[in-house]
C-alpha positions in Angstrom: -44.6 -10.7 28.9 -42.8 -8.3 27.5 -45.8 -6.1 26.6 -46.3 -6.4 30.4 -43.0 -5.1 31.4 -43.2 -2.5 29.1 -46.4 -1.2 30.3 -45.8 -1.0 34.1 -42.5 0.6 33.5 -44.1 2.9 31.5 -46.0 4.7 34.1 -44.0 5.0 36.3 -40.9 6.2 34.0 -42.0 9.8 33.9 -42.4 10.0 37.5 -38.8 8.7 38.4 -37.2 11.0 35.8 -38.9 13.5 37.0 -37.9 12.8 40.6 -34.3 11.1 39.9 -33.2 13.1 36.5 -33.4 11.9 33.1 -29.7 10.4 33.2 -30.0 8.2 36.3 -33.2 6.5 35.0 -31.8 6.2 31.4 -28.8 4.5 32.9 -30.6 1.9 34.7 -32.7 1.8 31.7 -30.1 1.1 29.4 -28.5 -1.4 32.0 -31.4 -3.7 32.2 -31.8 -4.3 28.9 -28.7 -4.9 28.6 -29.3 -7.5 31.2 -32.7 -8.6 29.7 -30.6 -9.5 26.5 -28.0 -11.8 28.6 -30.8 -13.4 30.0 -31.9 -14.6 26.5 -28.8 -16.4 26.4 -29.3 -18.2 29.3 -32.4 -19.8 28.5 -33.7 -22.9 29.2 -37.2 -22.6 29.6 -40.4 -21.3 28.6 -40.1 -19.2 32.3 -37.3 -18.2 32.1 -37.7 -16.9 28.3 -41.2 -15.3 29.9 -38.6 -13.7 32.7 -36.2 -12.3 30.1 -38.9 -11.0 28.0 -40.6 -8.8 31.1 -37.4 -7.6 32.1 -36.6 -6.4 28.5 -39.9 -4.5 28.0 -39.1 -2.6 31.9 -35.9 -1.6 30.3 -37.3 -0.4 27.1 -40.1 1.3 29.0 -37.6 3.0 31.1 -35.7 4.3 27.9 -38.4 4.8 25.3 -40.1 7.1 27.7 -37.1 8.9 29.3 -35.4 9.9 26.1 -38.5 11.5 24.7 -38.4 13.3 27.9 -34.8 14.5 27.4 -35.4 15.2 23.7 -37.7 18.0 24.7 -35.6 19.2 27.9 -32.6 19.7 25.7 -34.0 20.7 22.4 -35.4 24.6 21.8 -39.3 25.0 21.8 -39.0 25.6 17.9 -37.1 22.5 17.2 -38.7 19.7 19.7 -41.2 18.3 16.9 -38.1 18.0 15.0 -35.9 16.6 17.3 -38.8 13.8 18.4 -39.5 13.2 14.8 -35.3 13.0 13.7 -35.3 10.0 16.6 -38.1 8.3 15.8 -36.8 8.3 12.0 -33.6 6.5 13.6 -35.4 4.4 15.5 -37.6 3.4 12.8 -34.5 3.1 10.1 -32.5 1.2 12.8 -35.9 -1.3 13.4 -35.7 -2.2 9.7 -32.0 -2.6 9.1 -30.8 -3.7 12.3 -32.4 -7.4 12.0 -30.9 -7.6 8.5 -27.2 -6.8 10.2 -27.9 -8.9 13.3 -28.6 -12.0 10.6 -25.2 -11.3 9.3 -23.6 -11.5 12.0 -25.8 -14.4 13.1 -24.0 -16.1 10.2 -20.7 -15.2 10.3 -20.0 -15.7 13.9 -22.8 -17.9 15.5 -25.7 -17.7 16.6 -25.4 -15.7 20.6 -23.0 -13.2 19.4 -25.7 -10.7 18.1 -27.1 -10.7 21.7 -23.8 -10.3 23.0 -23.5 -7.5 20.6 -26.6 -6.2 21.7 -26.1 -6.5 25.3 -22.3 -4.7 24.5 -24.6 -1.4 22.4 -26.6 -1.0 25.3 -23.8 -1.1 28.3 -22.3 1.5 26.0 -25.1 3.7 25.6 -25.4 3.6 29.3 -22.1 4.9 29.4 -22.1 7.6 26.8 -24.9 8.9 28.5 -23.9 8.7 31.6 -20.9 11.0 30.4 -23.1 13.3 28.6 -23.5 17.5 29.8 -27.1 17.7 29.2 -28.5 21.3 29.8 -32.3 21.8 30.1 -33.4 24.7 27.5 -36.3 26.9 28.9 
């Protein structure tokens, strides 16, 4: 389901940043995975597990698109394939440590606070870039 999510919110992603900014739709992006991890929480069910997954693939859809977007509005022409390339390096180094952190602290404090953690990194992303100047380069 969450494949599912992530596909229908990732054509229409380009179209509603290009419409409604990058910001707005990173935002609301960043706030419903946020949510999609709360809901994980609250499971009870296979449905409802189904639910949580689909909503978490519409948020990542939202973002995964939208900052690529933004990386090339904001980065010069000669420094986009490096910009791209420097996130997806993150992303990739966070992909592989952050499970091995998120066991820790699975561990150490039980196991719903690494969604809680998670759903406390994405409320503040939506913040930090909700705050952010961001100036299109030409």
């Amino acid at each position: 389901m969450k494949v599912l999510g992530q596909v229908l919110s990732l054509l229409v992603a380009g179209m509603l940043s290009d419409r409604f900014g990058r910001k707005p739709v990173l935002v609301v992006g960043f706030f419903i995975s946020g949510l999609s991890v709360f809901m994980f929480t609250l499971t009870r069910s296979l449905p409802f597990l189904l639910l949580s997954g689909f909503v978490a693939g519409v948020g990542e859809g939202l973002d995964m698109t939208t900052i690529l977007a933004l990386l090339t509005d904001i980065a010069p022409p000669n420094a986009r394939g490096g910009a791209v390339g420097l996130y997806r390096t993150f992303m990739d180094v966070g992909g592989f440590l952050g499970p091995m952190v998120f066991m820790l602290v699975y561990t150490r404090y039980g196991p719903l606070t690494p969604f809680y953690v998670g759903v406390a990194v994405n409320l503040f992303n939506a913040v930090l870039i909700s705050m952010a100047r961001i100036r299109r380069v030409a």
